[in-house]
C-alpha positions as a Python dict, from the first residue, in 0.01 Angstrom:
ca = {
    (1, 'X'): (0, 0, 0),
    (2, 'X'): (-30, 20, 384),
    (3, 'X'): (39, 385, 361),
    (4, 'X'): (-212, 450, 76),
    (5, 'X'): (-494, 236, 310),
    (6, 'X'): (-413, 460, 605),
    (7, 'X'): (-439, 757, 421),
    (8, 'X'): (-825, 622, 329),
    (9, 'X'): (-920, 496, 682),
    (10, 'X'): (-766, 807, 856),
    (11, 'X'): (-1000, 1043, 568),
    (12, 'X'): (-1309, 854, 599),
    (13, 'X'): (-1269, 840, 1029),
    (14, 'X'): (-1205, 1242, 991),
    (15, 'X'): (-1498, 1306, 772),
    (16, 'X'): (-1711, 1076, 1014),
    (17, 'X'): (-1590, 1296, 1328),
    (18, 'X'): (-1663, 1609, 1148),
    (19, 'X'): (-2026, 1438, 1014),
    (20, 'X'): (-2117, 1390, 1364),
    (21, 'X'): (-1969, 1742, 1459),
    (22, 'X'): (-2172, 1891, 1264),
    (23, 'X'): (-2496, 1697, 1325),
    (24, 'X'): (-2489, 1823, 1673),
    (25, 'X'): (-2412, 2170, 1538),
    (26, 'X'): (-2688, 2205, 1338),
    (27, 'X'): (-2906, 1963, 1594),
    (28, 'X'): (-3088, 2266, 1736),
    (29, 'X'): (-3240, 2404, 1439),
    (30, 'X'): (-3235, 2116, 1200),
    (31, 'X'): (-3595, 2081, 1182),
    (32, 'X'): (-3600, 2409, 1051),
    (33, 'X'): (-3366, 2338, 797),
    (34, 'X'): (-3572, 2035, 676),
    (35, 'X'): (-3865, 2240, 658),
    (36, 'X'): (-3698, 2485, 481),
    (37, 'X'): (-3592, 2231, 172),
    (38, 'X'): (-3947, 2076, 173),
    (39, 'X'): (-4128, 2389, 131),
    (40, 'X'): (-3852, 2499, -146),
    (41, 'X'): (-3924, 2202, -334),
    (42, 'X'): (-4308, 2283, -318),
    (43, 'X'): (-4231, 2672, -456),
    (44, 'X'): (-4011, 2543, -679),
    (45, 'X'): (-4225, 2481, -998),
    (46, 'X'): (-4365, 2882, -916),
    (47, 'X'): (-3964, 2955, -902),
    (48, 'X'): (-3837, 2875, -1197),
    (49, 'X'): (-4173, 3035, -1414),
    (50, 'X'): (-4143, 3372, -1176),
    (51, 'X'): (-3787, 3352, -1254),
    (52, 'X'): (-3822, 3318, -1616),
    (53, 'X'): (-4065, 3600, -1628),
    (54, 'X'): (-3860, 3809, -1415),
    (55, 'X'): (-3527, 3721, -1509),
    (56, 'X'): (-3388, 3744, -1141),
    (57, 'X'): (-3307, 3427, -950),
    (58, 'X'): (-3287, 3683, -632),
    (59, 'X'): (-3565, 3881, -704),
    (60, 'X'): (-3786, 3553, -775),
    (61, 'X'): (-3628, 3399, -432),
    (62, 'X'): (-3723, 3693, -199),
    (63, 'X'): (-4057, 3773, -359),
    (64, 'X'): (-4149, 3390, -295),
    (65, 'X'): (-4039, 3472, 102),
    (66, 'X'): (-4268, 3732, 70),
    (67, 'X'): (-4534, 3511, -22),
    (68, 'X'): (-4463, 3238, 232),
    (69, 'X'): (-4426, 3479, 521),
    (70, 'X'): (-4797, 3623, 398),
    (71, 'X'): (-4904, 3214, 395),
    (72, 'X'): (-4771, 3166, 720),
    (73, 'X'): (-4847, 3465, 928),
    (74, 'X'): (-5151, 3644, 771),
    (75, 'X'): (-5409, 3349, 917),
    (76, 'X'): (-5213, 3331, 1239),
    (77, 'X'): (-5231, 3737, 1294),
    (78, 'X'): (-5626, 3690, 1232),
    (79, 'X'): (-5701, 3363, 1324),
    (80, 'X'): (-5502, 3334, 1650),
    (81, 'X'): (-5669, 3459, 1911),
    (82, 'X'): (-5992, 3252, 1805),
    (83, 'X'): (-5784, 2973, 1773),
    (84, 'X'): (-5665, 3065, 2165),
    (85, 'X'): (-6043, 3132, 2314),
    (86, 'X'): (-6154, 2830, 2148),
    (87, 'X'): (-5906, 2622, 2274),
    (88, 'X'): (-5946, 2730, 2623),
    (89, 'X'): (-6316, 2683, 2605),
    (90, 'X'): (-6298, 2338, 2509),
    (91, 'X'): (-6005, 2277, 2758),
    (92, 'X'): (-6257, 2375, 2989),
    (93, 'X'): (-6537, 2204, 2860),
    (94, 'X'): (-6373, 1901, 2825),
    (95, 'X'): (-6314, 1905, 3204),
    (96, 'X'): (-6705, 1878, 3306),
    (97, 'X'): (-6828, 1694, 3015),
    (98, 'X'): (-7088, 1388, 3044),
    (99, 'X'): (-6967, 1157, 2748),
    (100, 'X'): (-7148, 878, 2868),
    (101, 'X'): (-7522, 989, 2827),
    (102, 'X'): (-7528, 1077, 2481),
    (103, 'X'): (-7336, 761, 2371),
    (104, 'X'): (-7630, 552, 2597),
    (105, 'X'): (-7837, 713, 2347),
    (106, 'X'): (-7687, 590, 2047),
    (107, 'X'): (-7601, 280, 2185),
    (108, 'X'): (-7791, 159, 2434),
    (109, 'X'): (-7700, -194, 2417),
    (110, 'X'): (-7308, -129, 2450),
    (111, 'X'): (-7355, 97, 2743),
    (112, 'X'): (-7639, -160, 2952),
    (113, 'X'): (-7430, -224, 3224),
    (114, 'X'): (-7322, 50, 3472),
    (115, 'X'): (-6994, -75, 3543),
    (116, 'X'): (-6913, -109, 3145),
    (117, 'X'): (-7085, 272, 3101),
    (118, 'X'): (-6785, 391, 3358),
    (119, 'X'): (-6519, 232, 3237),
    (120, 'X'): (-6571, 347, 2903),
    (121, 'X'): (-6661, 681, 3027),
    (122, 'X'): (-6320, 678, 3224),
    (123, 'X'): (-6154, 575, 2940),
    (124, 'X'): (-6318, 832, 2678),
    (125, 'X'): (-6252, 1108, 2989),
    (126, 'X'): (-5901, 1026, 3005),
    (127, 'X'): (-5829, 1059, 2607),
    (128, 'X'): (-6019, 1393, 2573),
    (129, 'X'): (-5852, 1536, 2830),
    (130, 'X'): (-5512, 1429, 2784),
    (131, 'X'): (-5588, 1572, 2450),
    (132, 'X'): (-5669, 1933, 2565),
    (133, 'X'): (-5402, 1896, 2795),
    (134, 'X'): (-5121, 1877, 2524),
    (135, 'X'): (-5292, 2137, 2243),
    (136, 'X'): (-5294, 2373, 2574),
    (137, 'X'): (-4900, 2260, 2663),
    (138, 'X'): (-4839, 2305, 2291),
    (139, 'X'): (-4954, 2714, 2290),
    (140, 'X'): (-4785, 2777, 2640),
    (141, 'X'): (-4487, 2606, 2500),
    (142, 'X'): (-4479, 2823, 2170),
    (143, 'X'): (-4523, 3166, 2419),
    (144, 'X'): (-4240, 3036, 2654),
    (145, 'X'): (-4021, 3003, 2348),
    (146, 'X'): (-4116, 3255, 2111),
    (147, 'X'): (-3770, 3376, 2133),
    (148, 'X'): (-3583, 3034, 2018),
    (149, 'X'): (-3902, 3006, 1743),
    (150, 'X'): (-3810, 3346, 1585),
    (151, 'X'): (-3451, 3241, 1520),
    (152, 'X'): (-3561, 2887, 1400),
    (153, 'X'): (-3760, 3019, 1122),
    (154, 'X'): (-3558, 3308, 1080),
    (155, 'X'): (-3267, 3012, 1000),
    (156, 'X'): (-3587, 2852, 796),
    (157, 'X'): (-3661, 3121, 591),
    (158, 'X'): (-3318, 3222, 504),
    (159, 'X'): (-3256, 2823, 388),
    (160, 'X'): (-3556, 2864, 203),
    (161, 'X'): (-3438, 3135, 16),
    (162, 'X'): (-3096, 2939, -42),
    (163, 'X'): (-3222, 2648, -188),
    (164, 'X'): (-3473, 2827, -417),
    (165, 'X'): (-3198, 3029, -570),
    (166, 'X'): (-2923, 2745, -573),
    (167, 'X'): (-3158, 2397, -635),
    (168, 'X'): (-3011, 2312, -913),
    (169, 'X'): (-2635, 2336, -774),
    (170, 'X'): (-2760, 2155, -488),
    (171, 'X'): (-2915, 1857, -639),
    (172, 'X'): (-2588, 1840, -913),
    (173, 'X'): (-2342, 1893, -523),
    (174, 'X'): (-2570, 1557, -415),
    (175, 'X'): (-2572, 1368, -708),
    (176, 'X'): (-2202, 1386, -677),
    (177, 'X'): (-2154, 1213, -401),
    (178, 'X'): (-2381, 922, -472),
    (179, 'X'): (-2150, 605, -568),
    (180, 'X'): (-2351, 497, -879),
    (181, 'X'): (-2337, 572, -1251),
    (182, 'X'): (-2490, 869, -1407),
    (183, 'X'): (-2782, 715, -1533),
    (184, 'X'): (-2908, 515, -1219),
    (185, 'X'): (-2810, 880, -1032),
    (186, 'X'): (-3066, 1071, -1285),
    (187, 'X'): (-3344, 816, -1236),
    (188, 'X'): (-3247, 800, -873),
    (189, 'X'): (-3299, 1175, -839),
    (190, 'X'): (-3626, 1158, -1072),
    (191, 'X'): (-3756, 849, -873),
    (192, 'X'): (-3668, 1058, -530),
    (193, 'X'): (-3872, 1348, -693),
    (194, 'X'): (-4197, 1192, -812),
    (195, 'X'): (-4222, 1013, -543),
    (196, 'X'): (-4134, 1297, -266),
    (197, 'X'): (-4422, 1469, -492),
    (198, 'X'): (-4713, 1188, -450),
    (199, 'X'): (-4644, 1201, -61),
    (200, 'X'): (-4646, 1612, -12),
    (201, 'X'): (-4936, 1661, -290),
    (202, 'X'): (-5103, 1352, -307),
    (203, 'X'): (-5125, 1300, 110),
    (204, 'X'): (-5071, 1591, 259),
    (205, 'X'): (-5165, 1873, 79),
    (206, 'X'): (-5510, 1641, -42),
    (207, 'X'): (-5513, 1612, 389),
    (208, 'X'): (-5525, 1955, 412),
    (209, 'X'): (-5712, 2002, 135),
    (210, 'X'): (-5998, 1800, 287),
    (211, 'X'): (-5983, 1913, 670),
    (212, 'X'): (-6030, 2252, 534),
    (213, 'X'): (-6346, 2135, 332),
    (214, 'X'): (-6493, 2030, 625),
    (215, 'X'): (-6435, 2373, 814),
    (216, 'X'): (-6618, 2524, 558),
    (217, 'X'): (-6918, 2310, 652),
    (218, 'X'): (-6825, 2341, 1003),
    (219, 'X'): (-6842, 2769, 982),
    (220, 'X'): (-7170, 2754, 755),
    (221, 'X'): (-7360, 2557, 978),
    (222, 'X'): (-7214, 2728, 1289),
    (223, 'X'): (-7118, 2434, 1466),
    (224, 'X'): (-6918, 2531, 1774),
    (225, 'X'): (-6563, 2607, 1808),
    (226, 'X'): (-6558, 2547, 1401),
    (227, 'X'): (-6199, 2672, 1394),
    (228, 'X'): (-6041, 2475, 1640),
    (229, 'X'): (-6253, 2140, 1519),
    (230, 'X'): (-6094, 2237, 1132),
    (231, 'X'): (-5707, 2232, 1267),
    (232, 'X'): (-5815, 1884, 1400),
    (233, 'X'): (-5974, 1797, 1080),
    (234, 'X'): (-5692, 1961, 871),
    (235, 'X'): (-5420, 1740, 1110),
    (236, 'X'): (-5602, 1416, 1108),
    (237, 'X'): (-5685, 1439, 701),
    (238, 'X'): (-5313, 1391, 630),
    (239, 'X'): (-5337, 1009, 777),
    (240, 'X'): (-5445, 728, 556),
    (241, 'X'): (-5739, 553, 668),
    (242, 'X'): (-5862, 790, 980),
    (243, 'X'): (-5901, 1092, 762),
    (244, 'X'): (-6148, 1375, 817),
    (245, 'X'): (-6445, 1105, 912),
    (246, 'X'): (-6299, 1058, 1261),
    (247, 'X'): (-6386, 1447, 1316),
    (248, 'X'): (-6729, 1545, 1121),
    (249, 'X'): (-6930, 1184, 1209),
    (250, 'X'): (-6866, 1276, 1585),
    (251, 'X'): (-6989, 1621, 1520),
    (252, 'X'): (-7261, 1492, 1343),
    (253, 'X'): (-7377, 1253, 1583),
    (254, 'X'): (-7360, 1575, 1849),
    (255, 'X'): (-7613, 1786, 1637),
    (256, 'X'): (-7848, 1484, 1594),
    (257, 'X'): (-7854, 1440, 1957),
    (258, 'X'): (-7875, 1794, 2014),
    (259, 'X'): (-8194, 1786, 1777),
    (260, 'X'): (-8049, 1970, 1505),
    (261, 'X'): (-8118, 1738, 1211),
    (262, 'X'): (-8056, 1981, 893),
    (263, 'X'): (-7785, 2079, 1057),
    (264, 'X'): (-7591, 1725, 1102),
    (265, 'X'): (-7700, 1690, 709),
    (266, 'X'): (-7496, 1993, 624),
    (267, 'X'): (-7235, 1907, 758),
    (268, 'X'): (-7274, 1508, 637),
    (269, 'X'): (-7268, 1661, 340),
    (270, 'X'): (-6949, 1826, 328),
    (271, 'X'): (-6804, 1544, 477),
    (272, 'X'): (-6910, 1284, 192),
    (273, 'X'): (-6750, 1590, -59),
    (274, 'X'): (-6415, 1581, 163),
    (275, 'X'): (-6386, 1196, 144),
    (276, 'X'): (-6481, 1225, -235),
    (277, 'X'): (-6169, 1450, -276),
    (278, 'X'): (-5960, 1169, -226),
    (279, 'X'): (-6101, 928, -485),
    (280, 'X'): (-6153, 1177, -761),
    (281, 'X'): (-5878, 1475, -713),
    (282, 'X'): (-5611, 1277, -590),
    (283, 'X'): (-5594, 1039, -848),
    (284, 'X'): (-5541, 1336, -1108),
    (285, 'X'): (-5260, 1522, -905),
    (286, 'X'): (-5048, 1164, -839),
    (287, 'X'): (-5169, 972, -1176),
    (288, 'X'): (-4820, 1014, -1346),
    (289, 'X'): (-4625, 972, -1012),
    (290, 'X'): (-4425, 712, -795),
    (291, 'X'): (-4644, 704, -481),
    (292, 'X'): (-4589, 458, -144),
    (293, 'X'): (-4808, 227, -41),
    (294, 'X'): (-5085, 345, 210),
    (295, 'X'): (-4960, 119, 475),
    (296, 'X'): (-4591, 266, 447),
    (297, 'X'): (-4735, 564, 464),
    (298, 'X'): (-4916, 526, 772),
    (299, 'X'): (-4639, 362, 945),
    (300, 'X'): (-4387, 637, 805),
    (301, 'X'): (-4622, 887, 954),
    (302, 'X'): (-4735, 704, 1354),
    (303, 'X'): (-4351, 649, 1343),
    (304, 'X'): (-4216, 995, 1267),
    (305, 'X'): (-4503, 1186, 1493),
    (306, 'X'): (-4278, 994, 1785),
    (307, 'X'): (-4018, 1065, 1671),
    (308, 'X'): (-3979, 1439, 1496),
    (309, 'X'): (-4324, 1555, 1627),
    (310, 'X'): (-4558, 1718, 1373),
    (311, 'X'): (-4306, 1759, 1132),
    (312, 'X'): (-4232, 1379, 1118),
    (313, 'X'): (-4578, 1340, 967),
    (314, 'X'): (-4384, 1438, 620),
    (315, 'X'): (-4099, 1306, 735),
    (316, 'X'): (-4178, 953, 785),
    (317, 'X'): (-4338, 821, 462),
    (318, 'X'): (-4032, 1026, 327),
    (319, 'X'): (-3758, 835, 542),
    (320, 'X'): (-3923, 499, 452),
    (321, 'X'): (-4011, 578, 77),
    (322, 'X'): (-3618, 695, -11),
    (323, 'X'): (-3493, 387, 172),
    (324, 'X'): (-3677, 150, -15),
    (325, 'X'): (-3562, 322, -368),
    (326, 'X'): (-3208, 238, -220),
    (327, 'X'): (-3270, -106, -146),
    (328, 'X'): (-3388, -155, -502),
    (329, 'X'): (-3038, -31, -690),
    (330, 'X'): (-2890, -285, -476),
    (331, 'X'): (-3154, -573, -528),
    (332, 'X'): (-3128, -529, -908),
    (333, 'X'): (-3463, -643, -936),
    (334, 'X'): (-3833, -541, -1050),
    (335, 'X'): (-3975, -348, -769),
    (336, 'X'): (-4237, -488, -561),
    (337, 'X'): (-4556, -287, -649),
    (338, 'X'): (-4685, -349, -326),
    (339, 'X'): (-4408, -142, -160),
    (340, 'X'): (-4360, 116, -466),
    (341, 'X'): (-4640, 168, -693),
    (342, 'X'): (-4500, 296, -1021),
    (343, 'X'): (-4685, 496, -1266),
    (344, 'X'): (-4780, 284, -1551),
    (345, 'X'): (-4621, 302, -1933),
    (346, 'X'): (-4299, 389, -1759),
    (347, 'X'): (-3971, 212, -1694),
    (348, 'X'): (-3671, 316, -1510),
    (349, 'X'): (-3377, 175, -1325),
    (350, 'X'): (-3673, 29, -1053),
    (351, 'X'): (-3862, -185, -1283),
    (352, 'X'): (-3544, -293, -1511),
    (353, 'X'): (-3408, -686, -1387),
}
């Protein structure tokens, strides 16, 4: 018996050792990996039809590469340099801009005292340009490292093509491991799915969805550095609550001070049909789905930006959403809607007592 329990503690402190071996291993590039699986699971419904047209697993894998690489690199190789001059330009602008005068404008009350009009001014001065300061860090970083960035997403790409082939062996290697029976594994996996779904669809990809909904208005009505203002809008869409609004009513306000009145309407306009996405599209794409609660979300997401940078934007909600699915196989108990919000008509092992 003591022999048979030091045969267990000795194999569990090994594969613990080697676990945290292998973490730092893989440390430098595991980002890369995790962005890897994440986009694979978004090509995977295209997978498995362009594989059952094509009848090649391989074939359907690299073409789908193909595709991605286009995605990724096609706007960058055109859009760039825009991207670079704009920045710049606002970097610079940013540096000799009077915020104060047209905000006394619009409100003239808040800004009646001249030591209250410099301390917000200070304080508006300081956010702008720390702002500029960090996209400009952020493109000088990229340039500094291109070399270590071309062997991440060469390491991405080639994961990518991995898990497209292989998913299902991968998911069936996973649910392996997990110490549960085979039904609460298949709901567990099906849960982990529909709701990993509602967060990349239903958040982000509406997000994006909407930031690049306002560019559109932004490039018709030629407001200023439109391309840099859309990444903004594009970045901030993905966020419950702060959305797209915190980028177009600023620009609005700017074109009604500037006297440009049909042109602040425009881009209202597109604005109002960004924000509408979200109640009417979204609804549609998520309807049948597990989703988080807005809240977790935006926790998940303020939480992972310190913590994995962009990337933890996705990663966040994710991190939160599969540890609450957990916590319910061990509570045995109807979820909490206010946590999980299940689709309706449905039951699985979350809503069973």
């Amino acid at each position: 018996m003591d022999k048979e329990y030091f045969r267990k503690i000795s194999s569990i402190g090994i594969i613990l050792i080697l676990l945290v071996l292998l973490f730092f291993l893989i440390k430098p590039i595991l980002l890369s990996i995790i962005v890897a699986i994440i986009l694979a699971f978004l090509f995977s419904p295209l997978y498995e039809k362009l594989a059952k047209f094509l009848k090649s697993k391989n074939l359907s894998a690299f073409l789908l590469c193909i595709l991605l690489l286009t995605i990724i690199f096609v706007p960058i190789w055109f859009f760039g340099p825009t991207l670079i001059n704009q920045s710049i330009k606002i970097y610079f602008k940013s540096q000799q801009m009077d915020f104060v005068t047209p905000l006394q404008k619009i409100f003239p009350s808040l800004f009646a005292s001249e030591v209250s009009s410099k301390e917000i001014g200070s304080a508006i001065y300081s956010f702008v340009t720390n702002l500029t300061n960090s996209i400009m860090n952020s493109f000088s970083d990229l340039i500094r490292n291109f070399p270590r960035f071309f062997l991440q997403s060469l390491v991405a790409f080639f994961v990518f093509f991995i898990a497209l082939k292989e998913q299902k062996t991968i998911v069936n290697y996973f649910k392996s491991l997990l110490p549960f029976s085979k039904e609460i594994k298949n709901e567990l996996i099906k849960s982990s799915k529909e709701i990993t779904t509602s967060v990349l669809y239903g958040q982000i990809f509406i997000g994006v969805l909407q930031g690049l909904l306002v560019g559109i208005g932004f490039f018709i009505f030629k407001v200023p550095n439109y391309l840099f203002l859309t990444i903004i809008a594009c970045l901030l869409g993905v966020i419950p609550i702060i959305g797209t609004s915190i980028v177009w009513i600023p620009v609005m306000i700017y074109l009604i001070v500037k006297g440009n009145l049909s042109l602040a309407i425009g881009v209202a306009c597109f604005g109002l049909l960004a924000s509408g996405i979200d109640t009417f599209v979204k609804p549609v794409i998520i309807s049948k789905k597990t989703m988080l609660h807005p809240a977790l979300i935006l926790i998940g997401m303020v939480g992972g930006l310190s913590l994995f940078g962009i990337l933890g934007v996705i990663l966040g909600p994710l991190i939160i959403a599969y540890l609450l699915i957990i916590l319910e196989i061990y509570r045995d108990k109807k979820t909490p809607e206010i946590f999980i919000q299940k689709p309706k008509l449905k039951r699985n092992f979350l809503n069973k007592k």
